[in-house]
C-alpha positions as CSV (number, residue, x, y, z in Angstrom):
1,X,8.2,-15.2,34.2
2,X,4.8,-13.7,32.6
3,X,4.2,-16.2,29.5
4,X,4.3,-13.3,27.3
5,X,7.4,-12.4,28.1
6,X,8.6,-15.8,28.0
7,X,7.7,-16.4,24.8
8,X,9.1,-13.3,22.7
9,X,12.3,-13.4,24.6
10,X,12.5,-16.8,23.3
11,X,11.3,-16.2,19.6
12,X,13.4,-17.3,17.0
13,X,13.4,-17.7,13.0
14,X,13.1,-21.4,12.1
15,X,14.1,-21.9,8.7
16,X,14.0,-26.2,9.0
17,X,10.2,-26.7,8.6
18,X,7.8,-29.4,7.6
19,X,4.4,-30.5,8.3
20,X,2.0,-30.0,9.8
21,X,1.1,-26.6,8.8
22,X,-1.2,-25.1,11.0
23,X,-5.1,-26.3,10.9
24,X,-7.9,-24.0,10.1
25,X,-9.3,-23.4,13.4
26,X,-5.6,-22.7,15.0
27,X,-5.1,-20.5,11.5
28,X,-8.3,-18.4,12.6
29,X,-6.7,-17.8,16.4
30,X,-3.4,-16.8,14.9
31,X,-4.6,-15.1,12.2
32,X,-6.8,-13.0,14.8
33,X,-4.2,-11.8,16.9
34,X,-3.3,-9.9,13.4
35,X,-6.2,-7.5,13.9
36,X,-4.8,-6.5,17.7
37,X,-1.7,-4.7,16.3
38,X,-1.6,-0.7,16.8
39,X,-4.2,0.5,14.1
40,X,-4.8,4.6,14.5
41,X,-8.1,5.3,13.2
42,X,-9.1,1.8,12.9
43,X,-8.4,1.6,9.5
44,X,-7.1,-2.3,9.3
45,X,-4.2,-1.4,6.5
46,X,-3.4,-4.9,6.0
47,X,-5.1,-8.6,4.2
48,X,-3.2,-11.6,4.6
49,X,-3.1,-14.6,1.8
50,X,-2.4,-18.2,3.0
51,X,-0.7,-20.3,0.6
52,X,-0.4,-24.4,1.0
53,X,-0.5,-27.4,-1.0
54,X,-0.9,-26.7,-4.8
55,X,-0.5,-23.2,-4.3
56,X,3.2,-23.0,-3.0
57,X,3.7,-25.1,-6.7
58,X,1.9,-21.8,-8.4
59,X,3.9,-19.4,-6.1
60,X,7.2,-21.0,-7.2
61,X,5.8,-20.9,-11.2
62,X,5.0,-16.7,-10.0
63,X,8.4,-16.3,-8.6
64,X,10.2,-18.3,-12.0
65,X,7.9,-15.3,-14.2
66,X,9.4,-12.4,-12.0
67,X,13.0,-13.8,-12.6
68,X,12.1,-14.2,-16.5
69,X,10.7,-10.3,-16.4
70,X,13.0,-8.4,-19.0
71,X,11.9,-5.3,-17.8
72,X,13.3,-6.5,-13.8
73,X,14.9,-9.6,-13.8
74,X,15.6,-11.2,-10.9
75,X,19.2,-13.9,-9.8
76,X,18.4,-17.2,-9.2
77,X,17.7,-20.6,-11.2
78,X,14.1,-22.0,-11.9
79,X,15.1,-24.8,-9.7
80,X,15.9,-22.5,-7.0
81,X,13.1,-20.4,-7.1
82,X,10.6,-23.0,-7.0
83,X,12.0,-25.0,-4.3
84,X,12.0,-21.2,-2.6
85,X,8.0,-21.7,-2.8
86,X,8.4,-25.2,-1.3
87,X,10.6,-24.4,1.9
88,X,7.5,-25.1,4.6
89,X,3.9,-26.3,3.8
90,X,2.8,-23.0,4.6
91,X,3.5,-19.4,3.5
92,X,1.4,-16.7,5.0
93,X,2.0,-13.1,2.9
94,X,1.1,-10.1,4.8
95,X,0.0,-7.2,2.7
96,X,0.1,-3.5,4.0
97,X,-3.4,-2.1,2.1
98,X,-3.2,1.6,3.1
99,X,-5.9,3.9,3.1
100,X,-6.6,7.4,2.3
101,X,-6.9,9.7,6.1
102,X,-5.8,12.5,6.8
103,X,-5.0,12.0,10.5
104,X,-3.0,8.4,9.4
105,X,0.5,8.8,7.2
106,X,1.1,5.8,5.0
107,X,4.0,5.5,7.2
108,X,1.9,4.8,10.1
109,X,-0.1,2.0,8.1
110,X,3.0,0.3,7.1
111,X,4.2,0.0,11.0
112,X,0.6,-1.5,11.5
113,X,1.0,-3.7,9.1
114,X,4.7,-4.9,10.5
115,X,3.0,-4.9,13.7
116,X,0.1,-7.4,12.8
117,X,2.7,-9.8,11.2
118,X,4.6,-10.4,13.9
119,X,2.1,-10.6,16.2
120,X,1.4,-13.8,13.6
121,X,4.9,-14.8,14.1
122,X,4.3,-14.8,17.8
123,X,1.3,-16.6,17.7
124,X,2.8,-19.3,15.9
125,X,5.6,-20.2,17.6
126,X,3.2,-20.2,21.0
127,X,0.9,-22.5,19.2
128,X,4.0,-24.6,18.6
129,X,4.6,-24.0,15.6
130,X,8.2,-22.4,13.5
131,X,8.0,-19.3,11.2
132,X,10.1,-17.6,9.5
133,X,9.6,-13.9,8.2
134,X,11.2,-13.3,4.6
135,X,11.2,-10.8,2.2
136,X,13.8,-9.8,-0.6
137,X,13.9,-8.7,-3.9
138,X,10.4,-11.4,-4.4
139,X,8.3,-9.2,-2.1
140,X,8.7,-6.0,-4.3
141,X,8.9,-7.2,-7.4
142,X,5.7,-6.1,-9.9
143,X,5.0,-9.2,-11.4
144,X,4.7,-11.1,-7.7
145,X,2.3,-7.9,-6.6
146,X,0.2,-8.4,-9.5
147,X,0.1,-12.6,-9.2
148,X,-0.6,-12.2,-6.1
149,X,-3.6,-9.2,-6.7
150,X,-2.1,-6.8,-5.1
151,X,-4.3,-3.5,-5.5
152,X,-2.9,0.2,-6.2
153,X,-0.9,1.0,-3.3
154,X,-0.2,-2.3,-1.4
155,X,2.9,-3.7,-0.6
156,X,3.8,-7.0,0.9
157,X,4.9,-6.6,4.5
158,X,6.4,-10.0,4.7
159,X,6.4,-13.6,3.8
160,X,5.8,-16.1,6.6
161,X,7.0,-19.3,6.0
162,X,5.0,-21.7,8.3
163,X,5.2,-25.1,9.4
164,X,6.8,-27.5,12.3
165,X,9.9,-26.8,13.1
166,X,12.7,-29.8,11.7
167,X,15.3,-29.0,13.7
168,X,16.1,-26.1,16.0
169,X,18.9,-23.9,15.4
170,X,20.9,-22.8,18.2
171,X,19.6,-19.7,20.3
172,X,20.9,-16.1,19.0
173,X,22.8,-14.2,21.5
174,X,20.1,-11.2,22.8
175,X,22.3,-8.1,23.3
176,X,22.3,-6.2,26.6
177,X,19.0,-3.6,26.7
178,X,22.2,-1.1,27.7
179,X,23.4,-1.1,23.9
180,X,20.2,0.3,22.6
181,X,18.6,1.9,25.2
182,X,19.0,5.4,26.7
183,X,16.8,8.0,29.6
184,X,15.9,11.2,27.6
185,X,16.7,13.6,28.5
């Protein structure tokens, strides 16, 4: 079977992970294969911050303030939403950063965005490495957006959590192509 094949069919979410992390020079090939997803126009709608060491402690501090936030609290106990900062020894947050054209609806941005993530995702399970793509009630909040330095308009596409996987979780059934696929017309 073509490698590429291989490797998404057998793609999976690995939530067990510890390090190593990924080092900078793989980090530049993975993070590389973002700037291949489908972008109309060329207009790159999308930054991506890495986060490790003393940074996942600030994240989890970020995520404690959005909980705290009177004006949009958030569930979950300090412990817990610090250890959510501390689940793998990398976190890679992908940011859809739209831009004004008039040929290129937001909507369009936001699926190159998507795209470029989990073409991430894919690269780091072939490098060997787990991920696992998270979002939630975290990734829209205001106060993470403006921690984080999210501009006017951006929106987080997705929290990679990044590291080796710890233990591998059994495989998830794929369904038959037949149950979501149909000729038109």
């Amino acid at each position: 079977m073509n490698p590429v094949l291989e490797a998404i069919l057998n793609r999976s979410s690995e939530p067990r992970l510890s390090s190593p992390a990924p080092d900078s020079s793989q980090l530049e090939d993975i993070l590389a294969c973002a700037a291949r997803a489908p972008d109309h126009a060329l207009l790159r709608p999308w930054r991506y911050l890495v986060i490790e060491g003393a940074g996942l402690e600030a994240l989890g501090e970020l995520f404690v303030e959005a909980a705290d936030d009177p004006d949009d609290p958030l569930e979950g106990s300090r412990e817990k939403l610090l250890k959510t900062a501390s689940r793998a020894p990398m976190i890679i947050v992908g940011i859809c950063s739209p831009k004004q054209h008039s040929k290129v609806p937001f909507v369009e941005q936001v699926m190159s965005s998507a795209v470029g993530l989990g073409y991430v995702l894919l690269a780091l399970e072939s490098a060997g490495f787990g991920a696992v793509w998270r979002t939630g009630a975290l990734a829209y909040h205001p106060v993470v957006h403006r921690g984080l330095g999210l501009g006017e308009g951006e929106q987080i596409s997705g929290f990679l959590y990044v590291g080796s996987v710890v233990s591998e979780k059994s495989a998830v059934p794929r369904p038959d192509t037949s149950t979501f696929v149909s000729r038109w017309p």
